[in-house]
C-alpha positions as CSV (number, residue, x, y, z in Angstrom):
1,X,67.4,50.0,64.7
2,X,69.3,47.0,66.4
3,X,69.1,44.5,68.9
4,X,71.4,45.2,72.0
5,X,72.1,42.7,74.8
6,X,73.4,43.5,78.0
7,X,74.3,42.6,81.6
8,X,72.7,44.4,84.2
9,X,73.3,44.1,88.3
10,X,70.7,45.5,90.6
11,X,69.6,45.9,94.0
12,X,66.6,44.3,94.2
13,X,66.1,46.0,97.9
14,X,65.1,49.2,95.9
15,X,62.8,47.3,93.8
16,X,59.2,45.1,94.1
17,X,60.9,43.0,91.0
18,X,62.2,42.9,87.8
19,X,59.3,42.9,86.0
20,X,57.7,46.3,85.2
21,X,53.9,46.5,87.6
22,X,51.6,49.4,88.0
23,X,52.4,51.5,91.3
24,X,55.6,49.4,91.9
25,X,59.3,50.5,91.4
26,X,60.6,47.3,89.3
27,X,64.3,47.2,87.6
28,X,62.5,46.7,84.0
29,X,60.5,50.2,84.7
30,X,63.9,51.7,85.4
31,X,65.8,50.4,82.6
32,X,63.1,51.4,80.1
33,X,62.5,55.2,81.6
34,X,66.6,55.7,81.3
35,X,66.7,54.3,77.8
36,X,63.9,56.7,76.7
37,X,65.3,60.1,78.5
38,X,68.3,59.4,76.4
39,X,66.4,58.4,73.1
40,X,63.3,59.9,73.3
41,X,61.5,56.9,72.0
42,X,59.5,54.3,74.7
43,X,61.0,50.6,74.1
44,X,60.5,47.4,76.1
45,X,63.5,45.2,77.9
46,X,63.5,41.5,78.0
47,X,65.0,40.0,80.4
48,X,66.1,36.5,81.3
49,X,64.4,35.9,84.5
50,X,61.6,37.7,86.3
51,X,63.2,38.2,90.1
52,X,61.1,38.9,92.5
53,X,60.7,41.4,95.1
54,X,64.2,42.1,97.3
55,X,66.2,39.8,95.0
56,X,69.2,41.0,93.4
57,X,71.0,40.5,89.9
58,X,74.8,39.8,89.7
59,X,74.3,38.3,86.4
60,X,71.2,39.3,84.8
61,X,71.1,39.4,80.9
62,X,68.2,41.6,78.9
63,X,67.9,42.9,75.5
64,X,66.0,46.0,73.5
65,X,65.8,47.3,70.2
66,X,67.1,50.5,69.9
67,X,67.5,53.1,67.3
68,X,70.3,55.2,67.6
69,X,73.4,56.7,66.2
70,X,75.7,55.3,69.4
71,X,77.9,53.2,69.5
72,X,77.9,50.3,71.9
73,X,80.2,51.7,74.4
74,X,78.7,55.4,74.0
75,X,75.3,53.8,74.5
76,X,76.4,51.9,77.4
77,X,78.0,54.9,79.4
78,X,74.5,57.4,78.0
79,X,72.3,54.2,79.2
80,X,73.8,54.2,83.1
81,X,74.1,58.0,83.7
82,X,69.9,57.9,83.1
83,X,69.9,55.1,86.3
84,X,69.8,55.6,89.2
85,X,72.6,54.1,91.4
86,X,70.7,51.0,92.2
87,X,71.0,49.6,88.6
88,X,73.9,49.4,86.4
89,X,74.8,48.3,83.1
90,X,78.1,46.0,83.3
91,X,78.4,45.2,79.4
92,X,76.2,46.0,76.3
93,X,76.7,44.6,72.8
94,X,75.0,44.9,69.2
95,X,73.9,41.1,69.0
96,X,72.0,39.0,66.4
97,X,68.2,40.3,65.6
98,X,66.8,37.2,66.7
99,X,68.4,37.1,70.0
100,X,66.1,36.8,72.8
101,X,67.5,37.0,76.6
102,X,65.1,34.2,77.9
103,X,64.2,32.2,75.2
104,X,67.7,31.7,74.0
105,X,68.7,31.1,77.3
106,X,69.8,27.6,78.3
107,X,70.0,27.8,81.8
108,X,70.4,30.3,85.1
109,X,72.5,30.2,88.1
110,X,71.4,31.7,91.2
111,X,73.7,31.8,94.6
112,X,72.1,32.0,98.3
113,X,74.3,34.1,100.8
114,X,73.8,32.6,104.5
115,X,75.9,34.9,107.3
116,X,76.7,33.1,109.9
117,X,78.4,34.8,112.5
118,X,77.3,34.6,116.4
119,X,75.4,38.0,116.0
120,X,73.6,39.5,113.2
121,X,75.8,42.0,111.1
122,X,75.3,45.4,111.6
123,X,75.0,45.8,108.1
124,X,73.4,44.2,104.7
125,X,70.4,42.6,106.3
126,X,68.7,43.5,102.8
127,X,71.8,41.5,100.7
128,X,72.1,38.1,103.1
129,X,70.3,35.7,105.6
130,X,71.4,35.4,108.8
131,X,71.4,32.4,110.9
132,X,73.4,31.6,114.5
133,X,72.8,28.2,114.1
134,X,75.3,25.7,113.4
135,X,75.3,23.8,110.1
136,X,76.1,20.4,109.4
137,X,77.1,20.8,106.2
138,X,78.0,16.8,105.3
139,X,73.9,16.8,105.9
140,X,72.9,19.5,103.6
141,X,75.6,18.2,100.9
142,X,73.9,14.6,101.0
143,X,70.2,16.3,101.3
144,X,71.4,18.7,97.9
145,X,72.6,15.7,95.8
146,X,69.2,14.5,95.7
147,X,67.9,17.4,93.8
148,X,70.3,16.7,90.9
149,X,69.1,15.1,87.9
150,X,65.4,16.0,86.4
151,X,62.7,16.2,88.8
152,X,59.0,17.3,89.3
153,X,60.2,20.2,91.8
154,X,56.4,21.3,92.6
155,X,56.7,20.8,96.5
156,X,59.4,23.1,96.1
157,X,57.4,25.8,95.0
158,X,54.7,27.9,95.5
159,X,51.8,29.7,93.5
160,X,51.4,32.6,91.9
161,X,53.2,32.0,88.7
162,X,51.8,30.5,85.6
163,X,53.7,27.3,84.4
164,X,52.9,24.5,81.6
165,X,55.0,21.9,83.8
166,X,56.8,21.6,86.9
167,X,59.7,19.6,86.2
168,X,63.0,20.9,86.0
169,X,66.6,19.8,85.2
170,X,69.2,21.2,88.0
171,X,72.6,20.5,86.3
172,X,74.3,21.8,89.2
173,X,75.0,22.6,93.1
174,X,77.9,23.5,95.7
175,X,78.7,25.5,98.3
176,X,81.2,27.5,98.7
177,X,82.1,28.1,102.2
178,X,83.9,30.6,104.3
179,X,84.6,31.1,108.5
180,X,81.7,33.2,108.6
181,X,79.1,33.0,105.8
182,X,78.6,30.5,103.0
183,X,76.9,31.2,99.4
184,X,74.9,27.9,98.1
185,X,74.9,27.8,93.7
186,X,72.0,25.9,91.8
187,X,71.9,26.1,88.7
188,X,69.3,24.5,86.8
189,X,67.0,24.8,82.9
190,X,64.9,26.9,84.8
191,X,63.0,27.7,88.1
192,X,59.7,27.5,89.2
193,X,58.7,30.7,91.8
194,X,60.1,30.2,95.2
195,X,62.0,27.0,94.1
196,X,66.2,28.4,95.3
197,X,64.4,29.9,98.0
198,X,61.9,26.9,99.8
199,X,65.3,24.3,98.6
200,X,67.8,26.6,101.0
201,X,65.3,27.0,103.8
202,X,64.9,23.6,104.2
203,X,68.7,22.5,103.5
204,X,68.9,24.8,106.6
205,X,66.9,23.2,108.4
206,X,68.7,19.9,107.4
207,X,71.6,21.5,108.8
208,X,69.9,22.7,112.1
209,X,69.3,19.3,112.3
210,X,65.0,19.7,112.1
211,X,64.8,17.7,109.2
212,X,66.4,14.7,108.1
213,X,68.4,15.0,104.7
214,X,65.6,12.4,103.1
215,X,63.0,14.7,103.2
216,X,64.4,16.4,99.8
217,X,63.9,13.0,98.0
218,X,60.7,12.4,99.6
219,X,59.5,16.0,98.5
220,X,60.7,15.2,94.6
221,X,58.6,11.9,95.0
222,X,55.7,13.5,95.7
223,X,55.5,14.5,99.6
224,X,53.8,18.0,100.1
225,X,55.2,21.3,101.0
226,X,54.6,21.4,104.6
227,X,56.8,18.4,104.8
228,X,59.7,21.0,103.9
229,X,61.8,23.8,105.7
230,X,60.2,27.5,105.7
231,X,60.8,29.6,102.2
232,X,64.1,31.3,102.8
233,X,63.5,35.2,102.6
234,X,64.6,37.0,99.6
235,X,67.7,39.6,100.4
236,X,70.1,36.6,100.3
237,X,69.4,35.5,96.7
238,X,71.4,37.3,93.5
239,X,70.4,35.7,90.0
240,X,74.3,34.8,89.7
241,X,74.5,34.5,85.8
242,X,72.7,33.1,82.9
243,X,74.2,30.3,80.5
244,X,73.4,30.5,76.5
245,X,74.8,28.3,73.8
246,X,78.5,29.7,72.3
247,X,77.1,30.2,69.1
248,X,74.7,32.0,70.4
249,X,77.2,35.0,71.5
250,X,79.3,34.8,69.1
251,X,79.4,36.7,65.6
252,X,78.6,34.7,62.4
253,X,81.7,32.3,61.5
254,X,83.1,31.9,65.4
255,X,83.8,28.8,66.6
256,X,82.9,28.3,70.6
257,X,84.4,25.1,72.1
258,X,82.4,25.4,75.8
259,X,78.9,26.9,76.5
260,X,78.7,30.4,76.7
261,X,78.2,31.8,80.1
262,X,77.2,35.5,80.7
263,X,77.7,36.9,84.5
264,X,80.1,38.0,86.6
């Protein structure tokens, strides 16, 4: 018996989530079923973060205890040819027994792909948002760098997800833009359900020109929801990568000299 971690991608189009749900295809259901047609013995998957329904994983770290003779790269080739093609394993590793893929997590980085081309692509309406609008980007930059820092994020979310506090710390945010699409990259301690998505659909509308680039500080001062752009849907968000400490990943009597960082 050992504790394995690994980096899975996913198509959350195939899925109603990460996390396992009665009558619901979810990624954790997945993972698990392929794990015990190869072993024979039922075992649960912890993942990092719970995406939701349509989002994908770049990025996403889990771990499992397993017990069996394989090796870490015979595992990780068994593991993926009991998935279906919606779900792969990028990298697996024997890790320390008290590792824990959310709890020894320090942050998560999630990127927003925006297409925005004159007519909607013929393909990948499921993996991007599309918008023929033009952006004013210097506006949605000067609206974004309000949200750095720690903030009580609560108008940025929505309910349906149990949390002790709403505040979060986002360490970081760019964009990274090309002649037809753009991807916008938070990353933050941790997000509260809906947060990426209700932050891009109203930076979009602060790009549209609807909303005026201080309605993001308002919100994180306490002005409600509806005072806020429209919850961007799901297809364009990937859960990007998730950040842990170096010592965290590395075997006993390494020395990191930078945080650890597993994702693509």
């Amino acid at each position: 018996m050992r504790n394995v971690r690994f980096l899975v991608a996913y198509d959350g189009s195939a899925f109603f989530g990460w996390q396992r749900q009665d009558g619901f295809d979810s990624v954790q259901q997945r993972l698990e079923e392929g794990l015990h047609a190869l072993t024979g013995v039922h075992v649960t998957v912890q993942g990092a973060g719970r995406t939701d329904t349509g989002v994908h994983g770049l990025g996403q770290v889990a771990h499992a205890h397993v017990d069996t003779r394989l090796d870490d790269d015979a595992l990780l080739r068994a593991w993926n040819a009991h998935l279906p093609r919606t779900v792969v394993l990028r990298r697996l590793e024997t890790c320390a027994e008290d590792f824990h893929a959310r709890f020894s997590a320090v942050s998560k980085r999630y990127l927003y792909l925006t297409v925005t081309t004159r007519f909607p692509p013929p393909f990948g309406a499921a993996h991007c948002h599309w918008t023929p609008s033009r952006l004013d980007f210097a506006r949605m930059r000067g609206a974004a760098g309000a949200l750095l820092g720690r903030h009580d994020f609560e108008s940025f979310s929505s309910s349906g997800s149990p949390r002790t506090s709403t505040v979060r710390n986002v360490q970081r945010i760019h964009f990274l833009l090309r002649k037809d699409r753009f991807a916008f990259v938070i990353q933050a301690d941790g997000f509260l359900y809906n947060m990426v998505r209700a932050i891009v659909g109203t930076l979009l509308d602060v790009g549209r020109g609807r909303l005026d680039p201080s309605v993001v500080a308002a919100a994180l001062q306490g002005a409600p929801r509806a005072t806020l752009g429209p919850t961007a849907p799901p297809g364009g968000l990937y859960l990007h990568s998730v950040q842990y400490e170096p010592e965290v990943l590395l075997e006993r009597g390494q020395r990191g000299t930078r945080r650890g960082e597993t994702g693509p």
